[in-house]
N, C-alpha and C positions, 0 to 999 in steps of 0.2 A: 862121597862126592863133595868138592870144596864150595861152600856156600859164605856170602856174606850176611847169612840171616844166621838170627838167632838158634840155636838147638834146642828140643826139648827130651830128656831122659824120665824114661817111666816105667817103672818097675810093674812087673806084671800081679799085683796082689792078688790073691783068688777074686777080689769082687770083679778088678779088671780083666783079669779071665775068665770070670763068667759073663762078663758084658762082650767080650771079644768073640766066644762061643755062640754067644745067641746072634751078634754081628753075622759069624759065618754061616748059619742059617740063612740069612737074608742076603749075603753077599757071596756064595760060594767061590770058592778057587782062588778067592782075594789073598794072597802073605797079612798074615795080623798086623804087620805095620800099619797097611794100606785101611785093612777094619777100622784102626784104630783112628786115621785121620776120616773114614769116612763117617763115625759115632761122633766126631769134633765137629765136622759140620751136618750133621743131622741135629744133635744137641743145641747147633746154634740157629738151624734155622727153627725146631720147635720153639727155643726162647721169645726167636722174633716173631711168631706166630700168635703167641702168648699172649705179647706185649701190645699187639696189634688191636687181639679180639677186648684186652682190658680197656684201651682206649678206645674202642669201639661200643662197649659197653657204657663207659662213662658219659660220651657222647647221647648216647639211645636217653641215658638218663636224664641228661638235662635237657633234651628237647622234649622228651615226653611229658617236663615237672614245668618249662616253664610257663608262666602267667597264672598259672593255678590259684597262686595264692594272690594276685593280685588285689584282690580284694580283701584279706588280710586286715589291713592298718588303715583308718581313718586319712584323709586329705592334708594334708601339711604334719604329719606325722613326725616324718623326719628333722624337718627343719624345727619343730616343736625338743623334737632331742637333740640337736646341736645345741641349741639354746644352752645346756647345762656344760656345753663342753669349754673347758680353760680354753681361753685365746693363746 
């Protein structure tokens, strides 16, 4: 079919045969092509699920850590250490 997109060629290694195999488990009667684009966006949307729960995670942390230490450091602390910093 003539396309103005990109092609991509993929050689069927055993690992991609064994990922195409377990594919058709989950997608029966699919042509391995189709397994093949539908493993491309499963993989992409786990990535994006990933990336999600990592910044969701980061989030949980800094709200659960912040002011804790606020008391920490003595009152004019800070400005006590500028004091040493080169202008």
């Amino acid at each position: 079919m003539p396309t103005t997109r990109p092609r991509h060629q993929v050689t069927e290694t055993p690992e991609i045969a064994a990922a195409l195999d377990r594919a058709e488990q989950r997608w029966p009667g699919e042509p391995r092509s189709r397994l093949l684009i539908r493993l491309i966006e499963a993989g992409d949307d786990a990535s994006a699920r990933s990336e999600d729960e990592k910044i969701a995670a980061r989030r949980r942390a800094i709200r659960e850590t912040a002011g804790k230490y606020s008391g920490a450091f003595p009152p004019g602390y800070l400005a006590e250490l500028r004091e040493d910093w080169p202008e």
